[in-house]
PyMOL Python script that loads the backbone (N, CA, C, O; Angstrom):
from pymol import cmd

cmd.read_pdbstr("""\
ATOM      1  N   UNK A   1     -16.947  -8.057 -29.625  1.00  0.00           N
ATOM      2  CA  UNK A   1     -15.879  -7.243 -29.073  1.00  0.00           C
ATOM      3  C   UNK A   1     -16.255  -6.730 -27.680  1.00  0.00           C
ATOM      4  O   UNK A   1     -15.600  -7.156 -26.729  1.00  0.00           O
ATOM      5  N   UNK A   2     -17.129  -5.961 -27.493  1.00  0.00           N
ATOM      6  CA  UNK A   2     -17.715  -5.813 -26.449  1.00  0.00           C
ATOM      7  C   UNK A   2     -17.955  -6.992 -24.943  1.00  0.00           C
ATOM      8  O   UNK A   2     -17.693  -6.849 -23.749  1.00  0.00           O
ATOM      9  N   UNK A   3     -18.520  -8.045 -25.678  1.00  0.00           N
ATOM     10  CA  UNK A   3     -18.358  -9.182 -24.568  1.00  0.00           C
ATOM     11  C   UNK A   3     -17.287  -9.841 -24.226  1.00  0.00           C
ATOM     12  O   UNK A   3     -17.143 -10.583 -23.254  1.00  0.00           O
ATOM     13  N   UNK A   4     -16.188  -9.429 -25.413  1.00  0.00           N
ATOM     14  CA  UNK A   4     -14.816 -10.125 -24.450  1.00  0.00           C
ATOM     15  C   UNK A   4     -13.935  -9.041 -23.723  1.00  0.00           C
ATOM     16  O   UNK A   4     -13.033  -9.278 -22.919  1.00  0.00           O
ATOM     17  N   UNK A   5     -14.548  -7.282 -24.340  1.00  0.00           N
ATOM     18  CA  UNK A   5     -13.891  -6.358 -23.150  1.00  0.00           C
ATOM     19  C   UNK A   5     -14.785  -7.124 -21.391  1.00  0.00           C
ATOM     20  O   UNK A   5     -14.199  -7.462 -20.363  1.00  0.00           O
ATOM     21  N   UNK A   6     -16.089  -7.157 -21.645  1.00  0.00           N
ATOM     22  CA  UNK A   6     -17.053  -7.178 -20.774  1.00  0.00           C
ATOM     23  C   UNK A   6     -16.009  -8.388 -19.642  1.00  0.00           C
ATOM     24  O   UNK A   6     -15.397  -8.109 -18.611  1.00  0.00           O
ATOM     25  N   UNK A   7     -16.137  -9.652 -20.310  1.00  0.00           N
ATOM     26  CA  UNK A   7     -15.202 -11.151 -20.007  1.00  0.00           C
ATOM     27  C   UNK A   7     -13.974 -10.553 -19.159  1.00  0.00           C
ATOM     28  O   UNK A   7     -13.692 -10.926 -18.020  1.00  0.00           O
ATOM     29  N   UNK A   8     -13.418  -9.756 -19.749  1.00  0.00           N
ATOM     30  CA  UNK A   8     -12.128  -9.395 -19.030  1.00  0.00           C
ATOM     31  C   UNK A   8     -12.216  -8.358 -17.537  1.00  0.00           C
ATOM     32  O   UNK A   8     -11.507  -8.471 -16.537  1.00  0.00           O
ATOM     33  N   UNK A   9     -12.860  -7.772 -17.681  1.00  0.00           N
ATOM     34  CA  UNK A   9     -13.266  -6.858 -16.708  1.00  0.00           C
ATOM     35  C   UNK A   9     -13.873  -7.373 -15.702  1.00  0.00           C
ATOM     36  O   UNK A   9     -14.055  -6.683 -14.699  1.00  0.00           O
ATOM     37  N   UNK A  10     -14.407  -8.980 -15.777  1.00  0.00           N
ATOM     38  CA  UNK A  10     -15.105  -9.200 -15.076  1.00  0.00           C
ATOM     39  C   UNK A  10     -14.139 -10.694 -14.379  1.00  0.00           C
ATOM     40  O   UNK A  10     -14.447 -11.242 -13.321  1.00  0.00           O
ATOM     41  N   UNK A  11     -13.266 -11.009 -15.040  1.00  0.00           N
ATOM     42  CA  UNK A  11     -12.383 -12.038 -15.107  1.00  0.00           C
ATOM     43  C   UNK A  11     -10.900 -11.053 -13.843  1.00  0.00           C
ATOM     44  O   UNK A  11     -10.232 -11.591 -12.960  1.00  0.00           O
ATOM     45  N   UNK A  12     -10.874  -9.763 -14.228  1.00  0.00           N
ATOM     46  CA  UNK A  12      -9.732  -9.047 -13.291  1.00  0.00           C
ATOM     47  C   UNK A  12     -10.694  -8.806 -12.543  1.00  0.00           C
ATOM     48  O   UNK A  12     -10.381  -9.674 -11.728  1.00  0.00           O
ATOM     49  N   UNK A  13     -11.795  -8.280 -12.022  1.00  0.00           N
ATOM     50  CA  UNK A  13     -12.612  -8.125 -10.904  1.00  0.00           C
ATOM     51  C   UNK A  13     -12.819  -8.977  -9.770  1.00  0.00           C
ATOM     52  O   UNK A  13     -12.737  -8.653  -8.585  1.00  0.00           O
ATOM     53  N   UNK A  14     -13.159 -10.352 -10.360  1.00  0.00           N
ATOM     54  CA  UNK A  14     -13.462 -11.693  -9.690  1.00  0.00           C
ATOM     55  C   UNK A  14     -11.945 -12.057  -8.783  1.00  0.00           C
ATOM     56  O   UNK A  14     -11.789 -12.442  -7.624  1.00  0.00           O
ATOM     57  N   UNK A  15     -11.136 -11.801  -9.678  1.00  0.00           N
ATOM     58  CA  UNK A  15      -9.601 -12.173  -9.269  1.00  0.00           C
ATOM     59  C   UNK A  15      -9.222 -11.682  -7.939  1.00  0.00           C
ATOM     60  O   UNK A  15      -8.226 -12.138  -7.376  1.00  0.00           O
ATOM     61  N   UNK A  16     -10.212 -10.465  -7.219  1.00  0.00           N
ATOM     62  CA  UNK A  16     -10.014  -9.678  -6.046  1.00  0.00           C
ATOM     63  C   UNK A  16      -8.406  -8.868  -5.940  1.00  0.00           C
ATOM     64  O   UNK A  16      -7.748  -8.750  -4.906  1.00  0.00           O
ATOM     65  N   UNK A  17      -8.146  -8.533  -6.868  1.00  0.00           N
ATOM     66  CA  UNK A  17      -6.554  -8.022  -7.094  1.00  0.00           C
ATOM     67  C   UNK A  17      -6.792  -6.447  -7.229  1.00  0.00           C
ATOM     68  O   UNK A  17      -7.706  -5.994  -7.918  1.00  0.00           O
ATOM     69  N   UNK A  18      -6.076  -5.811  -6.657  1.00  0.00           N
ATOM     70  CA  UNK A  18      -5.824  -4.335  -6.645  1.00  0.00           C
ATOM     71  C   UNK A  18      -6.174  -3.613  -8.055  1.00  0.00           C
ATOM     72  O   UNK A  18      -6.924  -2.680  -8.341  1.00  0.00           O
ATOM     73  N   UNK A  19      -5.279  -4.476  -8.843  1.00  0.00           N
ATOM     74  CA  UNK A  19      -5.827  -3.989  -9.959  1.00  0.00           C
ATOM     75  C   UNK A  19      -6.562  -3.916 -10.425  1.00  0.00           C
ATOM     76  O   UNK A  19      -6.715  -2.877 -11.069  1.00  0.00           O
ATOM     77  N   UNK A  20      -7.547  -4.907 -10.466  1.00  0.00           N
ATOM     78  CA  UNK A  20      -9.096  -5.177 -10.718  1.00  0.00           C
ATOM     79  C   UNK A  20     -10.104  -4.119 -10.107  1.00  0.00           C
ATOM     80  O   UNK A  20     -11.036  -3.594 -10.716  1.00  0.00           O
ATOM     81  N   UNK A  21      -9.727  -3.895  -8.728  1.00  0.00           N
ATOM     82  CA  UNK A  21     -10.418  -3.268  -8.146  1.00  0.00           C
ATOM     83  C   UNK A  21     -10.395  -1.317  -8.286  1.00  0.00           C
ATOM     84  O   UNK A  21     -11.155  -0.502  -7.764  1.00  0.00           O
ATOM     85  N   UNK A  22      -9.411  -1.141  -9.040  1.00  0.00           N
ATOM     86  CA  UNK A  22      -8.672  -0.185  -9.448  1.00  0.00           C
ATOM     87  C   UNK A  22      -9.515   0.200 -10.895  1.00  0.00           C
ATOM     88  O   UNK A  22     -10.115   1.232 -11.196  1.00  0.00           O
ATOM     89  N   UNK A  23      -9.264  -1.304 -11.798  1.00  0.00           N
ATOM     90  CA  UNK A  23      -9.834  -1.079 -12.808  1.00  0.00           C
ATOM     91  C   UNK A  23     -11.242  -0.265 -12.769  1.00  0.00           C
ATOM     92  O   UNK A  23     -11.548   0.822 -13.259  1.00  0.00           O
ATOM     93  N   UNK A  24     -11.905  -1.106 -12.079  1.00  0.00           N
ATOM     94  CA  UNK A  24     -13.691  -1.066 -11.612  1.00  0.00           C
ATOM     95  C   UNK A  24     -13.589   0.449 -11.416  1.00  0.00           C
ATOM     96  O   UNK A  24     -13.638   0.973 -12.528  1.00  0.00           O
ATOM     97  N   UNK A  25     -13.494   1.167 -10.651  1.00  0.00           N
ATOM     98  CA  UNK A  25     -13.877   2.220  -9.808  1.00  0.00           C
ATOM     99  C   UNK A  25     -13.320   3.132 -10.936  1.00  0.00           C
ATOM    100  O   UNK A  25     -13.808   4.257 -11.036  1.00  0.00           O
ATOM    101  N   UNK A  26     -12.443   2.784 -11.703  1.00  0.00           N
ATOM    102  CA  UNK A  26     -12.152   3.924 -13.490  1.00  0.00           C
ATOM    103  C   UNK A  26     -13.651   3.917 -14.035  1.00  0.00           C
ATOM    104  O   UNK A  26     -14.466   4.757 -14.416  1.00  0.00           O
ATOM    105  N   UNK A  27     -13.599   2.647 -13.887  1.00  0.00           N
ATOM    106  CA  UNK A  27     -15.069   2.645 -15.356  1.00  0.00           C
ATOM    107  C   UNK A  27     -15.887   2.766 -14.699  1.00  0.00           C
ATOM    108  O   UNK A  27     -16.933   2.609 -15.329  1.00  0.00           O
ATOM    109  N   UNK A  28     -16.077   3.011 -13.532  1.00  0.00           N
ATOM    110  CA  UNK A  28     -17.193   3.867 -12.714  1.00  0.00           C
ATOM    111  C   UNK A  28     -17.553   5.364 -12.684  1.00  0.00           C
ATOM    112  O   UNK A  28     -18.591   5.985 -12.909  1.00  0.00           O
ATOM    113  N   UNK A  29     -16.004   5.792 -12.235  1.00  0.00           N
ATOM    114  CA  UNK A  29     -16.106   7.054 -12.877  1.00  0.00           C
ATOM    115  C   UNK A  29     -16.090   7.616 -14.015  1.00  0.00           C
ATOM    116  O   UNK A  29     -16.539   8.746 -14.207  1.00  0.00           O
ATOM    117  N   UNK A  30     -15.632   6.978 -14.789  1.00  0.00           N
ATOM    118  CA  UNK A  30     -15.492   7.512 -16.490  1.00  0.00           C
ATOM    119  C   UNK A  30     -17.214   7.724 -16.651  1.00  0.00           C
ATOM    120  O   UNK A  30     -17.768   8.806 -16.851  1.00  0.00           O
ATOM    121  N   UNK A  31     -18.057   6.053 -16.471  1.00  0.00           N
ATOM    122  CA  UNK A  31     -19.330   6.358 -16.597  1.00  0.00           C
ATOM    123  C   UNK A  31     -20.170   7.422 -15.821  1.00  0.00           C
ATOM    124  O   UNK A  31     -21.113   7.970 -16.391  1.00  0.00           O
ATOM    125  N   UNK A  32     -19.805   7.764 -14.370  1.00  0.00           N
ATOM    126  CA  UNK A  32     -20.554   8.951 -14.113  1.00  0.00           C
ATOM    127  C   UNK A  32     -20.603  10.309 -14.719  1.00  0.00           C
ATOM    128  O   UNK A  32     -21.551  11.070 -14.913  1.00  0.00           O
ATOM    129  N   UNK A  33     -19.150  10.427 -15.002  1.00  0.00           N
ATOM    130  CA  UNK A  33     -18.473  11.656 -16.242  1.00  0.00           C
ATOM    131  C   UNK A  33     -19.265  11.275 -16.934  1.00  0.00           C
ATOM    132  O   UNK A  33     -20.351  11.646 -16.490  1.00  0.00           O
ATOM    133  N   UNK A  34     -19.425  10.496 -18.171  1.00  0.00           N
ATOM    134  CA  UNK A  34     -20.217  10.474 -19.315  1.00  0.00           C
ATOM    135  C   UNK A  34     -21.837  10.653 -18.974  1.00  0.00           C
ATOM    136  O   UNK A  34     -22.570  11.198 -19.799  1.00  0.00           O
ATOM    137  N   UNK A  35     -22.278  10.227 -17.879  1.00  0.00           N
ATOM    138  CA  UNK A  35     -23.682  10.502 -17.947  1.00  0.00           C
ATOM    139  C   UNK A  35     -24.064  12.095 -17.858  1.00  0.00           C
ATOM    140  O   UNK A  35     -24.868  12.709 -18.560  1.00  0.00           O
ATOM    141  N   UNK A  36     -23.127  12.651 -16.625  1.00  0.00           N
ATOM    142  CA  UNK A  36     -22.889  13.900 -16.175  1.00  0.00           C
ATOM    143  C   UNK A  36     -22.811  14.854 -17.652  1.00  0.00           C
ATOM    144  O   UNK A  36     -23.642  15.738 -17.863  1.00  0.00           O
ATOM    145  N   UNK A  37     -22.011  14.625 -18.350  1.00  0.00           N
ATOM    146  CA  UNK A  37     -21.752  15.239 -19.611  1.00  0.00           C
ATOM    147  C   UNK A  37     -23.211  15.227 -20.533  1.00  0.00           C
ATOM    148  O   UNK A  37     -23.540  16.155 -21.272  1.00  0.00           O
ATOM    149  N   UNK A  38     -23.841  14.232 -20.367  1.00  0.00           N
ATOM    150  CA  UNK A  38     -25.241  14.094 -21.488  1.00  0.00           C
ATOM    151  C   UNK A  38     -26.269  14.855 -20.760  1.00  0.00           C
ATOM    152  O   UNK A  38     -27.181  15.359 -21.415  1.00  0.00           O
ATOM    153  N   UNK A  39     -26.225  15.010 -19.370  1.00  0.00           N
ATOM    154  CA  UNK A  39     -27.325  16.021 -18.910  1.00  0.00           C
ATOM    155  C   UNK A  39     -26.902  17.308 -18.258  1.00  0.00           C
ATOM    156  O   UNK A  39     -27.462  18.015 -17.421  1.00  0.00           O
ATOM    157  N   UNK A  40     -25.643  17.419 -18.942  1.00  0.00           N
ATOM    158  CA  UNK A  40     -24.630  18.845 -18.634  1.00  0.00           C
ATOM    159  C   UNK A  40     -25.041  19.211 -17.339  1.00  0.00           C
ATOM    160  O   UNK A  40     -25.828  20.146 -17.194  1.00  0.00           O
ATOM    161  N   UNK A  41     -24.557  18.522 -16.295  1.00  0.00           N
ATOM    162  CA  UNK A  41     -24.265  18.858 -15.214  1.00  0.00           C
ATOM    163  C   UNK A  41     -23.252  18.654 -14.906  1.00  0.00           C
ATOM    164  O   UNK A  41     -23.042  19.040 -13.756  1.00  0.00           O
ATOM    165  N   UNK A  42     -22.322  18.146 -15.439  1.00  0.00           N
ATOM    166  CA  UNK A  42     -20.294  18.388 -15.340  1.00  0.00           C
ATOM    167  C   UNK A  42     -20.212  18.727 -14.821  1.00  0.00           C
ATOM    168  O   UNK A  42     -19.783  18.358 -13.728  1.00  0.00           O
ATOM    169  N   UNK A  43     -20.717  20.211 -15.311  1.00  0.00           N
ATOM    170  CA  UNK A  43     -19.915  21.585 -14.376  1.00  0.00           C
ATOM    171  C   UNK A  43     -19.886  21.762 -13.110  1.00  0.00           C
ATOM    172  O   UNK A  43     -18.885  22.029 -12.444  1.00  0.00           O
ATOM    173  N   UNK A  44     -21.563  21.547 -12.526  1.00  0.00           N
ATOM    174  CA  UNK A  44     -21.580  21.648 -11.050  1.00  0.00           C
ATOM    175  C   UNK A  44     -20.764  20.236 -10.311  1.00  0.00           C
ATOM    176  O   UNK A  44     -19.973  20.375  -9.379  1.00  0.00           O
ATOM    177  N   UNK A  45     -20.959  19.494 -10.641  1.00  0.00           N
ATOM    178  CA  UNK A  45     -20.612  18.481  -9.727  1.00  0.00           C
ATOM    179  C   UNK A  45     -18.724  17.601 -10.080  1.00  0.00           C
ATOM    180  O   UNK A  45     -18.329  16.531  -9.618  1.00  0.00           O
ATOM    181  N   UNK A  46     -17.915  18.629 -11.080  1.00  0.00           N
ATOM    182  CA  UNK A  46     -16.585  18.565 -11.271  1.00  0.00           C
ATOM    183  C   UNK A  46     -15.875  18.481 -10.162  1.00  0.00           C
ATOM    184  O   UNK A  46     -14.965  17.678  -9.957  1.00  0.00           O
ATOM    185  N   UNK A  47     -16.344  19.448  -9.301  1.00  0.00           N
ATOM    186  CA  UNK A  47     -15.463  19.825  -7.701  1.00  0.00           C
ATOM    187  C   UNK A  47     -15.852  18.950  -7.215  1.00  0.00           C
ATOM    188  O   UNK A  47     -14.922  18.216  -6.883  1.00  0.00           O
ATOM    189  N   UNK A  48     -17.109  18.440  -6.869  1.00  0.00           N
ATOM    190  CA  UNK A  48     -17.625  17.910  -5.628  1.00  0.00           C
ATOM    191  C   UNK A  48     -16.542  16.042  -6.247  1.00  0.00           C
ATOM    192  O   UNK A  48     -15.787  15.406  -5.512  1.00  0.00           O
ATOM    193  N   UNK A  49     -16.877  15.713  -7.639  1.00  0.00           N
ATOM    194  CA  UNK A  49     -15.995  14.554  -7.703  1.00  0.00           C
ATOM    195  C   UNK A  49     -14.885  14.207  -7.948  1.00  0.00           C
ATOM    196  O   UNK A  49     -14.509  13.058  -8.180  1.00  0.00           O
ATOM    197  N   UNK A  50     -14.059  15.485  -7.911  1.00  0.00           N
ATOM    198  CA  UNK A  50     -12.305  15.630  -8.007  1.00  0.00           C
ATOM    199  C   UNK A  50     -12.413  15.611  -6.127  1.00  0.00           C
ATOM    200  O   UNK A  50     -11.549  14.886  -5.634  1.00  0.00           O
ATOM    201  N   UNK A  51     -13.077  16.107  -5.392  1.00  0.00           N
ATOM    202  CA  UNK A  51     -13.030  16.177  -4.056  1.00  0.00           C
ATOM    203  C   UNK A  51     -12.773  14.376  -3.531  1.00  0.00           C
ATOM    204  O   UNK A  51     -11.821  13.939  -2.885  1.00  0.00           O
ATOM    205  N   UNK A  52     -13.717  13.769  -3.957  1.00  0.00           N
ATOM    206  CA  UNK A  52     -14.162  12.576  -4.030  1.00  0.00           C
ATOM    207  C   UNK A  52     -13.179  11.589  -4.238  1.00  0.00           C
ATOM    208  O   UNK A  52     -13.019  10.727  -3.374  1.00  0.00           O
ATOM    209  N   UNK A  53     -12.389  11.594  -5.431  1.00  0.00           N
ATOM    210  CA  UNK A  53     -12.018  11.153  -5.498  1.00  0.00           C
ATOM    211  C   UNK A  53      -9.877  11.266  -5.252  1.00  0.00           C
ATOM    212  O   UNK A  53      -8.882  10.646  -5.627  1.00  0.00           O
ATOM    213  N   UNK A  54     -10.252  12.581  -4.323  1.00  0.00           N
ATOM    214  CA  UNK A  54      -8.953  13.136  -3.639  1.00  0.00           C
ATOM    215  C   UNK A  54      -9.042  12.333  -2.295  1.00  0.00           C
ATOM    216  O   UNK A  54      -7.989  11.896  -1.830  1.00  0.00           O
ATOM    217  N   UNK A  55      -9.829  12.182  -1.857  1.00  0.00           N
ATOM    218  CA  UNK A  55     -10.169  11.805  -0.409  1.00  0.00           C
ATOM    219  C   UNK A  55      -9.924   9.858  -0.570  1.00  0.00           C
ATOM    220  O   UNK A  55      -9.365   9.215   0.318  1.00  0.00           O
ATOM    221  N   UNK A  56     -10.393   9.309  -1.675  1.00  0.00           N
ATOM    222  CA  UNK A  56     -10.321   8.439  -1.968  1.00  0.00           C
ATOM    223  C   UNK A  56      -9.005   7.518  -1.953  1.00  0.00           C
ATOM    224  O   UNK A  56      -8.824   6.434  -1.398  1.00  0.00           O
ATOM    225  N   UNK A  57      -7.986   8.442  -2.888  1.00  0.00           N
ATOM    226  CA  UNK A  57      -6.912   8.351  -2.863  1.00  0.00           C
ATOM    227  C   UNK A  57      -5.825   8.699  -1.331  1.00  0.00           C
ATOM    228  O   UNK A  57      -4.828   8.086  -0.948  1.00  0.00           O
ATOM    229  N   UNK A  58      -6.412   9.727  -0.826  1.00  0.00           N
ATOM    230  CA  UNK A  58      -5.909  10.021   0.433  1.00  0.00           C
ATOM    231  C   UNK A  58      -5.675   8.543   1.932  1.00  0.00           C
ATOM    232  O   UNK A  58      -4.743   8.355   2.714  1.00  0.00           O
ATOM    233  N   UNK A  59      -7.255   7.659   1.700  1.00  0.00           N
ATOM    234  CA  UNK A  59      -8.291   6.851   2.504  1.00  0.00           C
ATOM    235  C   UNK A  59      -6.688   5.835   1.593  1.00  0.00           C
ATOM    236  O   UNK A  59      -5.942   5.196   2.334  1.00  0.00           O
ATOM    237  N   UNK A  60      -6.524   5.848   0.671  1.00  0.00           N
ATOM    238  CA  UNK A  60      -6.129   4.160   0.379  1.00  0.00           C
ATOM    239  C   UNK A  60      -4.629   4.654   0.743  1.00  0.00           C
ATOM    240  O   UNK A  60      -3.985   3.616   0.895  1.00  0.00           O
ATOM    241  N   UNK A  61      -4.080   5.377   0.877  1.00  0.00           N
ATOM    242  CA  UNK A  61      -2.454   5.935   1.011  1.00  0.00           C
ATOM    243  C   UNK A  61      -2.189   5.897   2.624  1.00  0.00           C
ATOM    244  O   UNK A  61      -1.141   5.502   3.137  1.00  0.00           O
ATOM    245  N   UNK A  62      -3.044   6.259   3.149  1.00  0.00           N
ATOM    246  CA  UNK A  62      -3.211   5.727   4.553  1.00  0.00           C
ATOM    247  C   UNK A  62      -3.099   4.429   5.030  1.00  0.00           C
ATOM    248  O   UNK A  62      -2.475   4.200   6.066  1.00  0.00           O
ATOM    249  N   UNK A  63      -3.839   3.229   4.140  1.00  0.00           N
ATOM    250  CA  UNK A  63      -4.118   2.235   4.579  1.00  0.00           C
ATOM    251  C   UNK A  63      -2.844   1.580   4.335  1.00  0.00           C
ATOM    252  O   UNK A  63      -2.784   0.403   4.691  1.00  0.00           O
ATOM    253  N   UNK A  64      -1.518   2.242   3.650  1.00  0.00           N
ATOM    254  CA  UNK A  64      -0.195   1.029   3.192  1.00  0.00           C
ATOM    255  C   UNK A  64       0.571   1.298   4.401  1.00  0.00           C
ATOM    256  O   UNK A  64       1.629   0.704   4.606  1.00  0.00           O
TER     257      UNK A  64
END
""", "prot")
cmd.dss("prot")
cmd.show_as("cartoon", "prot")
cmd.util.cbc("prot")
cmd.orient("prot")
C-alpha cells in the first residue's frame, strides 16, 4: 500500500504539473508539522511557518 501511494506521488511529480508540484510541497509540510510535533517545538515555529507559507502563496499569485 505504501509503495503504490509512494508510485503515485512520484508518477504526479515526474509529470512536472502544478499539481504535482503542489502535491510535493503538502507532504513536505505536513512532514515538517509532524516532526515539529514529536519534538514539541510546534509552538515556536507555528508563526514563523504560517509566515512561510503566506509569502509562498503571495510569490506564486504574483507570478499568474
Amino acid at each position: 500500500m505504501i509503495e503504490a501511494l509512494a508510485g503515485l506521488i512520484l508518477n504526479v511529480i515526474v509529470a512536472d504539473s502544478t499539481t504535482g508540484q503542489n502535491l510535493m510541497k503538502g507532504v513536505i509540510t505536513y512532514n515538517k508539522i509532524e516532526n515539529m510535533k514529536q519534538d514539541d517545538k510546534w509552538k515556536a515555529s507555528l508563526h514563523e511557518e504560517s509566515h512561510q507559507i503566506l509569502k509562498d502563496a503571495i510569490r506564486e499569485a504574483g507570478k499568474q
